[in-house]
C-alpha positions as a Markdown table, in Angstrom:
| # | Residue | x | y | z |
|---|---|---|---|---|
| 1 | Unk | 1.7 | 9.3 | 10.1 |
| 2 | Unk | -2.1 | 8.8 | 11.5 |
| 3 | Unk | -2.2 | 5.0 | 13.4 |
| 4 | Unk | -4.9 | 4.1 | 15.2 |
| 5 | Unk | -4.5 | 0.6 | 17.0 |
| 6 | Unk | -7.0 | -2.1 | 17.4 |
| 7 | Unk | -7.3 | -6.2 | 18.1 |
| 8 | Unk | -8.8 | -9.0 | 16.5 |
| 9 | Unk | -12.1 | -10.4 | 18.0 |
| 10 | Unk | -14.2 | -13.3 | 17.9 |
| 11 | Unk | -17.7 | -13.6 | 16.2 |
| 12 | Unk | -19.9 | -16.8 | 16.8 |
| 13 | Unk | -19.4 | -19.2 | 19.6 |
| 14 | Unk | -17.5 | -22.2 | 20.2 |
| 15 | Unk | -16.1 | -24.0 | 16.9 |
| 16 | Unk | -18.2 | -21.7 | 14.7 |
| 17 | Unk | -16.2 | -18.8 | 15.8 |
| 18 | Unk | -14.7 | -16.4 | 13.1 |
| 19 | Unk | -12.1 | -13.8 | 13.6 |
| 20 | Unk | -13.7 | -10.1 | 13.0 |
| 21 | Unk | -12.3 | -6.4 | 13.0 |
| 22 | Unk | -14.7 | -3.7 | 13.6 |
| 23 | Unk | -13.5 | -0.4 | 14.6 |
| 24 | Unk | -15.5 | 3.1 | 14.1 |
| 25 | Unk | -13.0 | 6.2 | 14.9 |
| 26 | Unk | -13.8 | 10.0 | 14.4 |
| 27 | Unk | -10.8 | 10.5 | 11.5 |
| 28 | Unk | -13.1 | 8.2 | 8.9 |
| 29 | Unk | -15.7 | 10.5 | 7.4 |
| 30 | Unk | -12.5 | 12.7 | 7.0 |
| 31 | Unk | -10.4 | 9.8 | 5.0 |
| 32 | Unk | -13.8 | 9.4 | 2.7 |
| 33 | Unk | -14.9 | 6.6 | 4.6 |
| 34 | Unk | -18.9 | 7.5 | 4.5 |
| 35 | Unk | -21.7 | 5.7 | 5.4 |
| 36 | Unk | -23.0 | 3.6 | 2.1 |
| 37 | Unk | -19.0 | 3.9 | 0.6 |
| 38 | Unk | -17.7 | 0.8 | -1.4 |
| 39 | Unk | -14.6 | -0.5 | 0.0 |
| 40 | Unk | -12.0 | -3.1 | -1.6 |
| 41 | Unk | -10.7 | -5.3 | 1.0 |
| 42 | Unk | -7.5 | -7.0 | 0.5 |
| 43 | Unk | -5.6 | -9.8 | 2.8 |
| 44 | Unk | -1.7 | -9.9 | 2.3 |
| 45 | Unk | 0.6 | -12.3 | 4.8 |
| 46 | Unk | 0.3 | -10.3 | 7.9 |
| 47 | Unk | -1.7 | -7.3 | 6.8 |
| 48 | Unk | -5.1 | -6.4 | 5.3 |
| 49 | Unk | -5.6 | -3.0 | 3.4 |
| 50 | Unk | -9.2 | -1.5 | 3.0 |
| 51 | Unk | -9.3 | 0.9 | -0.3 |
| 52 | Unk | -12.4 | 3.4 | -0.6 |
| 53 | Unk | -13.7 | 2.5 | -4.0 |
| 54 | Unk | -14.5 | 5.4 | -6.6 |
| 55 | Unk | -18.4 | 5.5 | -6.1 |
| 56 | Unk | -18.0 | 5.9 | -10.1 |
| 57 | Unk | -17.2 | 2.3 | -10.8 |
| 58 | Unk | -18.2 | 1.2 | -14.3 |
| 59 | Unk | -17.4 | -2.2 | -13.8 |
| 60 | Unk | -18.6 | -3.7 | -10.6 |
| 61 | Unk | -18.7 | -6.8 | -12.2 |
| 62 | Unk | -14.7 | -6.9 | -12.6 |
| 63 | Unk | -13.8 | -5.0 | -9.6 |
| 64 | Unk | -15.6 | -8.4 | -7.4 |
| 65 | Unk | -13.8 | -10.8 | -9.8 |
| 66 | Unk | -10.7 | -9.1 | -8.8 |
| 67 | Unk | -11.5 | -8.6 | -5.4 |
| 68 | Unk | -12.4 | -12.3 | -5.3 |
| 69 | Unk | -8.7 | -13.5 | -6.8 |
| 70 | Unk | -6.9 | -12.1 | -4.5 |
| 71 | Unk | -9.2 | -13.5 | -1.8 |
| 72 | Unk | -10.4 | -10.3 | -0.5 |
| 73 | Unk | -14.1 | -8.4 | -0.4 |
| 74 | Unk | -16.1 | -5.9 | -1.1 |
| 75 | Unk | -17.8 | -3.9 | 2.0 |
| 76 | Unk | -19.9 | -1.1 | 2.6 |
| 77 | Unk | -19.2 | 1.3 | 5.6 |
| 78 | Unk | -22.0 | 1.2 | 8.5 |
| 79 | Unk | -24.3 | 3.5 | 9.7 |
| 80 | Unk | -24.5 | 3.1 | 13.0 |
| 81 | Unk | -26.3 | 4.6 | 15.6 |
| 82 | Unk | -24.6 | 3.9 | 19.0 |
| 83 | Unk | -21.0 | 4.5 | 17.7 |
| 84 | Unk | -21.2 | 6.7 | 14.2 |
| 85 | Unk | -19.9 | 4.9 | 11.2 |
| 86 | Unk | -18.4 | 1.4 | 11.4 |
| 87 | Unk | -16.3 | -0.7 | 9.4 |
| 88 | Unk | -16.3 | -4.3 | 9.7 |
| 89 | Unk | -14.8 | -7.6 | 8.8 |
| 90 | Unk | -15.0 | -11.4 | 9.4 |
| 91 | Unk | -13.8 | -14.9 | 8.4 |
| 92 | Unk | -11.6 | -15.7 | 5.7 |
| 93 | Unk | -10.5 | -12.4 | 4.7 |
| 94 | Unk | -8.8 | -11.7 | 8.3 |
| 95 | Unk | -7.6 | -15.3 | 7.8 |
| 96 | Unk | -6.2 | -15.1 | 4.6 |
| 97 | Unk | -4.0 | -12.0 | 6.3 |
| 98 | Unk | -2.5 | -14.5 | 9.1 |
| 99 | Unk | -4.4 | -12.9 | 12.1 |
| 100 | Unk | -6.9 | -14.7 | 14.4 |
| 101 | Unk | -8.8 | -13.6 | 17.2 |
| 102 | Unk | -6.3 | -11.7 | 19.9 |
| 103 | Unk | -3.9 | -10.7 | 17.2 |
| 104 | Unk | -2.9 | -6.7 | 18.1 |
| 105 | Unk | -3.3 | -4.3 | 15.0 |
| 106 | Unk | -2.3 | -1.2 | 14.7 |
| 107 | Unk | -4.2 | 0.5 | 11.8 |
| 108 | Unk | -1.9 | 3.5 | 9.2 |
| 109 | Unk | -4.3 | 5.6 | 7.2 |
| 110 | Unk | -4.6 | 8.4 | 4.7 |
| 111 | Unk | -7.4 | 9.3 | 2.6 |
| 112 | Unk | -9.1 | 6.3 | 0.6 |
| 113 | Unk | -6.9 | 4.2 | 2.1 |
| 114 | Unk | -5.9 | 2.2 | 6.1 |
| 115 | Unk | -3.8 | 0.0 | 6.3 |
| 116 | Unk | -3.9 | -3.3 | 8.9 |
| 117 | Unk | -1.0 | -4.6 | 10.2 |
| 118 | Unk | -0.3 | -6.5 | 13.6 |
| 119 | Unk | 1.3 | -4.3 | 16.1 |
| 120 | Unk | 4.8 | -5.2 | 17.9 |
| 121 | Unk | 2.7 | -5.3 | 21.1 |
């Protein structure tokens, strides 16, 4: 099993904070996670799963709807230059999981797919 463990931060200030997750790691270009890639993001009590899209969608229209039911999002991955590629995540999505900013993750992936969970730290 490939984990890879991370935390909940804060972006804004004061009472416009939001809770974010950002993490770039080495294994992600190897799971498909590419710069430009289309990823599904998906809140469930107490875990968030991201899930490469197909870069053949023919619907993009229905994939958001969905997406949008379930309370998730849609995200590209991040080119960027200090640290690689970059994922990243804020407000209600990471809220609609039950985490806030401090919350201990510990991250499971496989190809086209990691999953979020908080850790048992």
């Amino acid at each position: 099993m490939n984990t890879y463990t991370l935390s909940v931060l804060s972006s804004g200030r004061g009472c416009f904070y939001r809770p974010a997750i950002s993490f770039s790691a080495p294994w992600l270009p190897e799971m498909g996670f590419t710069p430009g890639a289309l990823v599904q993001v998906l809140p469930k009590s107490g875990e968030i799963f991201f899930i490469l899209c197909d870069d053949n969608i023919k619907k993009y229209s229905e994939l958001l709807r969905a997406t949008e039911e379930k309370k998730g999002e849609l995200i590209t991955v991040d080119d960027c230059c200090m640290t690689g590629i970059r994922i990243a995540i804020d407000g209600n999505c990471i809220r609609n999981a039950g985490m806030d900013v401090g919350d201990h993750l510990i991250a499971v992936y496989e190809y086209g797919l990691i999953r979020v969970r908080r850790s048992g730290f």
